[in-house]
C-alpha positions as CSV (number, residue, x, y, z in Angstrom):
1,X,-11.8,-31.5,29.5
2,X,-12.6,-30.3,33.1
3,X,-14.8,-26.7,33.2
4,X,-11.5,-25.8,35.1
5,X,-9.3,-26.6,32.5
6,X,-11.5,-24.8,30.1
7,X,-11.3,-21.6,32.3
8,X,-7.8,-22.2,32.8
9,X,-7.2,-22.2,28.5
10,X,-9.6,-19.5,28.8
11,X,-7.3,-17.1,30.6
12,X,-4.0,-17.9,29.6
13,X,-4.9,-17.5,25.8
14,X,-6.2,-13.6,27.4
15,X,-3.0,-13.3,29.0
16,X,-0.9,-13.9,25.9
17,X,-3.0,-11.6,23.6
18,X,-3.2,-8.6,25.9
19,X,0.9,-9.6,26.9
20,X,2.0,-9.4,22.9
21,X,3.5,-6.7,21.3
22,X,1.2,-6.8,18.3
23,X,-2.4,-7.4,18.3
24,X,-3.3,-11.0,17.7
25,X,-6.1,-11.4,15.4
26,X,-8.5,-14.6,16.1
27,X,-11.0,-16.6,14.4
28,X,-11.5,-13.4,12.0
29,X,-11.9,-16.0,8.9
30,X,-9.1,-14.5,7.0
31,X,-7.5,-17.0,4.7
32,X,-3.3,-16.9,5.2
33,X,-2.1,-15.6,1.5
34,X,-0.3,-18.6,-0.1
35,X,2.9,-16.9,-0.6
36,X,3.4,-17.1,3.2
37,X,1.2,-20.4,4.0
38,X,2.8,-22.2,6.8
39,X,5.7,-20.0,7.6
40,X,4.4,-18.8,11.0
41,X,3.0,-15.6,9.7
42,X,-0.3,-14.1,11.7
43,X,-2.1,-11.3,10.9
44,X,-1.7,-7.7,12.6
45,X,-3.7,-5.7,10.9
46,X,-6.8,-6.0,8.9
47,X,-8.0,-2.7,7.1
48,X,-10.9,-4.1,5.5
49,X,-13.1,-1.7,4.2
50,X,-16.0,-3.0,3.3
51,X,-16.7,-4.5,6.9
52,X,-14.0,-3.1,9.5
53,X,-13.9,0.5,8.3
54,X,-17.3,1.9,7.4
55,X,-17.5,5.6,8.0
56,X,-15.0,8.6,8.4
57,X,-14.4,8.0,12.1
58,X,-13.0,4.7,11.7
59,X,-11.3,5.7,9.1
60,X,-9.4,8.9,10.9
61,X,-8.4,5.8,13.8
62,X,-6.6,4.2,11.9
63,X,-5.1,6.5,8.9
64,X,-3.7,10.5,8.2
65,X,-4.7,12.1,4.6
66,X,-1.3,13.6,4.1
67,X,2.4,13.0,4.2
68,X,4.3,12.7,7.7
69,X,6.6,15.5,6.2
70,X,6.1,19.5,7.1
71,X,4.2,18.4,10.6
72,X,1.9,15.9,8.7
73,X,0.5,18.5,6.2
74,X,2.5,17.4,3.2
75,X,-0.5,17.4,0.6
76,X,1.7,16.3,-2.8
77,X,5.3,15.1,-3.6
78,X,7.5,17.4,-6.2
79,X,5.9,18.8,-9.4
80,X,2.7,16.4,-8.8
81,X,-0.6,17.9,-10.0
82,X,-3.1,16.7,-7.0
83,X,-3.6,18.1,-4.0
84,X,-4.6,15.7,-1.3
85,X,-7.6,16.8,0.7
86,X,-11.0,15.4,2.7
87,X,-13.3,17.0,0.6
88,X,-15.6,13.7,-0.6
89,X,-11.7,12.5,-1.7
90,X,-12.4,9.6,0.6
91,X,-15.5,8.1,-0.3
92,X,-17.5,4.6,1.5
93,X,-19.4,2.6,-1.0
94,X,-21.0,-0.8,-1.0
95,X,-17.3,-2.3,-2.7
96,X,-15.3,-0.6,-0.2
97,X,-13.7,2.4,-0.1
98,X,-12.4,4.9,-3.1
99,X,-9.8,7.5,-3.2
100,X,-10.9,9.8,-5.3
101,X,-9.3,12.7,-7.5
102,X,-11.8,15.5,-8.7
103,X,-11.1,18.5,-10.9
104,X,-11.8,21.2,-8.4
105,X,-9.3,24.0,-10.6
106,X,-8.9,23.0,-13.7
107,X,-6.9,20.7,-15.2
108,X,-3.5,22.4,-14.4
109,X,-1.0,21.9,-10.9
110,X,-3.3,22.8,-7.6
111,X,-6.5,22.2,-9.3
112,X,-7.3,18.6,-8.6
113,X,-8.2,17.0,-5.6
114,X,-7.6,14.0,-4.6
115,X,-7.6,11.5,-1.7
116,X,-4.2,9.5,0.0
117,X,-4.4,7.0,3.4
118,X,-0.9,7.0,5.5
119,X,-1.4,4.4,8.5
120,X,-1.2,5.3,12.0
121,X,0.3,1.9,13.2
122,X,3.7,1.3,11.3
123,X,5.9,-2.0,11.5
124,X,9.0,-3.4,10.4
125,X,9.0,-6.4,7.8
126,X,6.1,-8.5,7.3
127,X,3.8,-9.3,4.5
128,X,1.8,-6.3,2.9
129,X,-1.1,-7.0,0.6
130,X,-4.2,-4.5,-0.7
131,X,-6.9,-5.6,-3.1
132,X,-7.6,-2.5,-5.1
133,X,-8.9,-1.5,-8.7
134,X,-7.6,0.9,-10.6
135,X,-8.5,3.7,-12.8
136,X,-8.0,4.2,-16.2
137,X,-6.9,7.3,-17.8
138,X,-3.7,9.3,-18.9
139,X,-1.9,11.1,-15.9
140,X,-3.7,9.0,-13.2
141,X,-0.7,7.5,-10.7
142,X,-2.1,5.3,-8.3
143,X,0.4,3.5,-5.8
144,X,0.8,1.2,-2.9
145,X,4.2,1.6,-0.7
146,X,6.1,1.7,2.6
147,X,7.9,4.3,4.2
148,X,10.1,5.3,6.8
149,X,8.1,6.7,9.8
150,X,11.2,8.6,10.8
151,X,11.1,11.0,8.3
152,X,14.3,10.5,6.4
153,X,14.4,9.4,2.8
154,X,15.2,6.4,1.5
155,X,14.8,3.7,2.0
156,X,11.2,3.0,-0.1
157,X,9.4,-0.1,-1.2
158,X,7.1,0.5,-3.4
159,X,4.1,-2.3,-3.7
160,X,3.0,-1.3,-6.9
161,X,2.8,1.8,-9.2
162,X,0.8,2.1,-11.8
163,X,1.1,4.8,-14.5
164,X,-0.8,5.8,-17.3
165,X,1.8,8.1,-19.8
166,X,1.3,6.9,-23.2
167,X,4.2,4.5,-22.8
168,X,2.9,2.9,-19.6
169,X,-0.3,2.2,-19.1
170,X,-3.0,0.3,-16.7
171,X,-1.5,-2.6,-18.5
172,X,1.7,-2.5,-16.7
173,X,3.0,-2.4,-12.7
174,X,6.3,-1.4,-11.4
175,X,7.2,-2.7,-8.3
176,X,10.7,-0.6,-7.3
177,X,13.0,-0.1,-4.1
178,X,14.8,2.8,-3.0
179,X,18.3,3.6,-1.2
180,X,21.1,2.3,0.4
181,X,19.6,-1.2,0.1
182,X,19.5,-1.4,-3.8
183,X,23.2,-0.8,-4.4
184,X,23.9,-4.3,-2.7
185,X,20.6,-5.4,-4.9
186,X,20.9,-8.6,-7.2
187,X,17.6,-10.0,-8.2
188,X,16.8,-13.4,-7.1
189,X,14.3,-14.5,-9.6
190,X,12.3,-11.8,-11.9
191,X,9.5,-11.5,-14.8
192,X,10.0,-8.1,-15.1
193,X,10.2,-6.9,-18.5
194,X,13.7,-4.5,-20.0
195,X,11.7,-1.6,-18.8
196,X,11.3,-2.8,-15.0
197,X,7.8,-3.5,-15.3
198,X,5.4,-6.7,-15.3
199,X,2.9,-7.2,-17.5
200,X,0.1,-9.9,-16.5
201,X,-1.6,-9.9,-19.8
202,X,-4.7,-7.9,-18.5
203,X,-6.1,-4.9,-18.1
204,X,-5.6,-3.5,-14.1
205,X,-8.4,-1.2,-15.0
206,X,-11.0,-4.4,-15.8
207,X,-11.3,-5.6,-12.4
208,X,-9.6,-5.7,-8.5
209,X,-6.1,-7.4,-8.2
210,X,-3.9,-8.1,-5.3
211,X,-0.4,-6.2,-4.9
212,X,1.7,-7.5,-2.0
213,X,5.5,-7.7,-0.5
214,X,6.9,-10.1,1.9
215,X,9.7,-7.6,3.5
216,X,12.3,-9.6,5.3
217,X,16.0,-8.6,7.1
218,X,17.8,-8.8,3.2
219,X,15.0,-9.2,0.6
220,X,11.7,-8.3,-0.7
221,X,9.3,-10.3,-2.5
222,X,6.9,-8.8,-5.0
223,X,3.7,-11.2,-5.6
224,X,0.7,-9.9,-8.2
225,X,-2.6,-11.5,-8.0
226,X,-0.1,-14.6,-5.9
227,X,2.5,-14.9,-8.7
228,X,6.1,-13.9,-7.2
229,X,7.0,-11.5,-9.8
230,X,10.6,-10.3,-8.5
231,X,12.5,-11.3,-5.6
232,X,15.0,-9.2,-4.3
233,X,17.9,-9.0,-1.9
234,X,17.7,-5.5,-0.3
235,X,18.7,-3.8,2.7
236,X,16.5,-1.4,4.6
237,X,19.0,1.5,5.5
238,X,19.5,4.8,5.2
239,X,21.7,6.3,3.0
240,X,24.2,6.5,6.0
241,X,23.5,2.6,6.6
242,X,21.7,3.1,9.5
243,X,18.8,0.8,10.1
244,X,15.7,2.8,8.7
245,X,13.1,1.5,11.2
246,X,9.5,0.9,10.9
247,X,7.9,1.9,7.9
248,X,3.9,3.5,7.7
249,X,1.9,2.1,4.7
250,X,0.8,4.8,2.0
251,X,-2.0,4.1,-0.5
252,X,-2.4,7.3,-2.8
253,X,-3.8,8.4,-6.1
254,X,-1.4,11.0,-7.9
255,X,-2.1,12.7,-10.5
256,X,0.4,14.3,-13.0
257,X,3.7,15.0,-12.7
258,X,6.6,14.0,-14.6
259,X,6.5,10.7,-14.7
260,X,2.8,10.1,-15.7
261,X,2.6,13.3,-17.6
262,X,-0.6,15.9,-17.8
263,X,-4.1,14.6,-17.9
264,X,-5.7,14.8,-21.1
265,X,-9.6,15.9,-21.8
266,X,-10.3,12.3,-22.1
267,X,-9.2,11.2,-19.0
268,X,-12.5,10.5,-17.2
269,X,-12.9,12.4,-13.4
270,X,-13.6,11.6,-10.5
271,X,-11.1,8.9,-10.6
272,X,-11.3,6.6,-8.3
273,X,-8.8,4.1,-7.1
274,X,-11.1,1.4,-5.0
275,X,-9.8,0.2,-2.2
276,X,-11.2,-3.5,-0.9
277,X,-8.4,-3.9,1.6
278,X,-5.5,-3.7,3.3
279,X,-3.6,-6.3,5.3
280,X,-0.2,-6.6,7.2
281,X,1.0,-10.1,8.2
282,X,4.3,-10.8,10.5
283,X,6.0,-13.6,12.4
């Protein structure tokens, strides 16, 4: 190949990335996840936080610490316990980073702190994966979801919810969606148990795991650790059917609540949910 040719290459490759909508990430040694291996999927976004994201500024480029709802202040959702804050909530360690939940109150609604990310960049459809490990302990609540950056509610996909009540425990995932789209919903393929969750035969708590959609036009695929664990037609609309448009990604730690109940004495704080990374892949 002529040096001109090479130059040539050179510069239109630079004119398509700085031409395309969505940042094209090259030669980043990021291996495509096999549920989406030769399908024309790239990735967009690459929150890795244990090389990418390193310190609180990065951090505040690329991600809010509270709900898009009241002006972006929203710091829980209904009768939950935690209150999300930036007071060492969002904490940088040599495995990446943690959300943490401390007891700043008492163990009682308003006195827990803890830490959520919601994404600055949001996008429609894709594949969404995270590498986290979760903590163990009744009334903990992490979760992993999508949702609508214009503010109405539903639609929601969640990723993966984990809940420690008693009944449910770090044993167990739900993987749900919300609104207009579920009415039409018939599931493809499932190992979901009678209660709507999966259970992989380990403990979540033990060690990190992989929780990831493939969000397409009329269905949703949810994969643990690469095994498709539900398939899904689904819609993303409004209650109204209007298209719902892009969608933020939310990764939180809850705590209490109805669903996961009070924290006990024995539930150990801080909690941390660790957070290796999150990635978003489209076509």
């Amino acid at each position: 190949m002529t040096t001109m040719n090479r130059v040539s290459r050179r510069l239109l490759l630079l004119v398509l990335v700085l031409a395309s909508p969505v940042p094209v990430v090259l030669a980043n040694g990021v291996p495509v996840p096999k549920a989406i291996d030769g399908q024309g999927y790239r990735l967009v976004k690459d929150w890795d936080f244990g090389k990418n994201i390193r310190d609180e500024a990065a951090l505040r480029r690329e991600f809010h610490t509270r709900y898009i709802y009241e002006n972006g202040k929203l710091d829980r959702l209904k009768d939950e316990w935690q209150r999300y804050r930036d007071n060492e909530n969002h904490v940088f360690d040599d495995g990446g980073l943690s959300l943490v939940a401390r007891v700043t109150g008492g163990l009682k609604p308003g006195g827990i702190e803890s830490g959520m990310l919601r994404s600055k960049w949001t996008g429609q459809y894709g594949y969404y994966e995270a590498r986290v490990k979760v903590p163990a302990g009744r009334g903990l609540w992490p979760a992993f979801w999508l949702n609508p950056e214009d503010q109405v509610w539903p639609p929601e996909i969640d990723i993966m919810e984990i809940v420690d009540n008693g009944r449910d425990t770090t044993r167990n995932s739900f993987h749900y969606v919300h609104g207009y789209g579920p009415k039409k919903t018939r599931n493809m393929e499932s190992k979901l148990d009678k209660s709507g969750s999966y259970r992989p035969g380990v403990d979540y708590a033990d060690g990190f795991h992989t929780f990831a959609v493939e969000w397409t036009e009329d269905r949703v695929r949810h994969f643990v650790d690469d095994v498709m664990v539900v398939d899904r037609a689904y819609v993303w609309q409004h209650n109204d059917g209007r298209d719902a448009g892009p969608a933020h990604v939310l990764m939180n730690l809850a705590v209490g609540g109805g669903w996961p109940g009070a924290p006990s004495a024995a539930t150990a704080f801080p909690a941390r949910l660790q957070v290796d990374y999150i990635r978003v892949w489209q076509k």
